[in-house]
C-alpha positions as CSV (number, residue, x, y, z in Angstrom):
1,X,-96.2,76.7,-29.3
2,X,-92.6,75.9,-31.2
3,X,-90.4,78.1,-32.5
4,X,-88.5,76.7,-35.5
5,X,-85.3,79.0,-36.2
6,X,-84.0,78.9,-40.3
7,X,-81.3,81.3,-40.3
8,X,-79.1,78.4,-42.1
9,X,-81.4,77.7,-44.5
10,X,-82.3,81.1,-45.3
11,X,-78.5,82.1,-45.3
12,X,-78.5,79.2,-47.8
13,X,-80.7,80.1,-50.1
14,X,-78.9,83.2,-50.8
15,X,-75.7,81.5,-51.3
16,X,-74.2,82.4,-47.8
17,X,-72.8,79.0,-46.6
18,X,-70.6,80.2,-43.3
19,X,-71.1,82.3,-40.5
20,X,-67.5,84.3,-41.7
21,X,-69.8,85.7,-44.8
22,X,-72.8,86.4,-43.0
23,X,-70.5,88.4,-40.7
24,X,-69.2,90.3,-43.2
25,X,-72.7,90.9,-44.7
26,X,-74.1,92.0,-41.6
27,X,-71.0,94.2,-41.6
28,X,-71.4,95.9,-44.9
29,X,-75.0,95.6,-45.4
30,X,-76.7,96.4,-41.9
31,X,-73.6,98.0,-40.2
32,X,-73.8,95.8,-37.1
33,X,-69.8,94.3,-35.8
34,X,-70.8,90.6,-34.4
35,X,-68.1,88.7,-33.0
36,X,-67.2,85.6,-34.8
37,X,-68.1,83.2,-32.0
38,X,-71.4,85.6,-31.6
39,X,-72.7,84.5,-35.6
40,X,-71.1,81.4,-35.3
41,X,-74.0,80.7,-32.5
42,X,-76.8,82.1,-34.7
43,X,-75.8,79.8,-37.3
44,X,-75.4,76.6,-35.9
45,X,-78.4,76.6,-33.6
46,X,-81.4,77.8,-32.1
47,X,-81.3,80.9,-30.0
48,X,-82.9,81.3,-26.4
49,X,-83.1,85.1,-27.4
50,X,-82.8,87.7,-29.6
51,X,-83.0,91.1,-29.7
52,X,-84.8,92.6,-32.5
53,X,-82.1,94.8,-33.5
54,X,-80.2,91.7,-34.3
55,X,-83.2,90.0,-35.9
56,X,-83.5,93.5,-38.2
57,X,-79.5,93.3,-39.1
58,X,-80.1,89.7,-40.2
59,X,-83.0,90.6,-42.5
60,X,-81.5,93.4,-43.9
61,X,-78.2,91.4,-44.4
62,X,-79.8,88.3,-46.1
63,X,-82.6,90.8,-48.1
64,X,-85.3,88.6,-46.1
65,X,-88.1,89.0,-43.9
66,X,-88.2,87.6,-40.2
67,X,-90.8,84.9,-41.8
68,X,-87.6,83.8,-43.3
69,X,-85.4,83.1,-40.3
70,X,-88.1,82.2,-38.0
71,X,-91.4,79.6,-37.9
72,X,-94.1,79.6,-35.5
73,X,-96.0,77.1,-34.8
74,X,-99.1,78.3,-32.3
75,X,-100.9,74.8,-32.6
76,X,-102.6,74.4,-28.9
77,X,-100.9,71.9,-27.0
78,X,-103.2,69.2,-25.9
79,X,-102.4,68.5,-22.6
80,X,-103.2,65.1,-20.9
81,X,-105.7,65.0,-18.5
82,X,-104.7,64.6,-15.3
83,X,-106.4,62.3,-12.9
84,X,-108.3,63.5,-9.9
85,X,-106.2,62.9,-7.0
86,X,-107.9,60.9,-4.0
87,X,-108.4,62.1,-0.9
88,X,-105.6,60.4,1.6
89,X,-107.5,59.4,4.8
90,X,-105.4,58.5,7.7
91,X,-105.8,54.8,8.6
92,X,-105.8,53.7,12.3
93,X,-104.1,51.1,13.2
94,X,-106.2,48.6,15.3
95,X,-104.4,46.7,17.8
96,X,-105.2,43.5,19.3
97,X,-103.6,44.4,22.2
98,X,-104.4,44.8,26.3
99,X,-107.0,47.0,26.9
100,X,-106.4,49.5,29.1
101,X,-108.3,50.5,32.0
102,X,-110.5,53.0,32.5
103,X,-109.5,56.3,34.3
């Protein structure tokens, strides 16, 4: 599964080009205070997480949906098949050496 995150472009499309103005519409339009270096993150690349209170701000900011800001992808991975591993057998080492004597 991949997550794709498009808050630029969706920021974009609605004529918001900088993280300053979608602070100040996240401001005025969902009531949430980010810190700049705080949207300045969401803008310029893909979060490791979110809370959805954040992801509701943005929508309501930007008049979107979260299918705006965010793709899924939940094509199955195909895996490689791994091979089967062998079974190790210890090896003896046979010597050519004196024989020893019985006990």
């Amino acid at each position: 599964m991949q997550i794709r995150w498009k808050l630029r472009m969706a920021a974009a499309q609605r004529e918001v080009w900088t993280a300053a103005q979608l602070r100040r519409l996240l401001a005025e339009r969902a009531g949430l205070e980010m810190s700049s270096a705080s949207v300045s993150a969401l803008f310029a690349k893909h979060p490791a997480q979110l809370k959805l209170s954040t992801l509701a701000a943005l929508c309501t900011a930007l008049e979107c949906t979260p299918n705006d800001l965010i793709e899924v992808d939940t094509t199955a991975i195909q895996r490689p098949v791994q091979p089967a591993v062998a079974a190790v057998v210890p090896q003896v080492a046979v010597g050519r050496g004196r024989s020893m004597p019985p006990m």
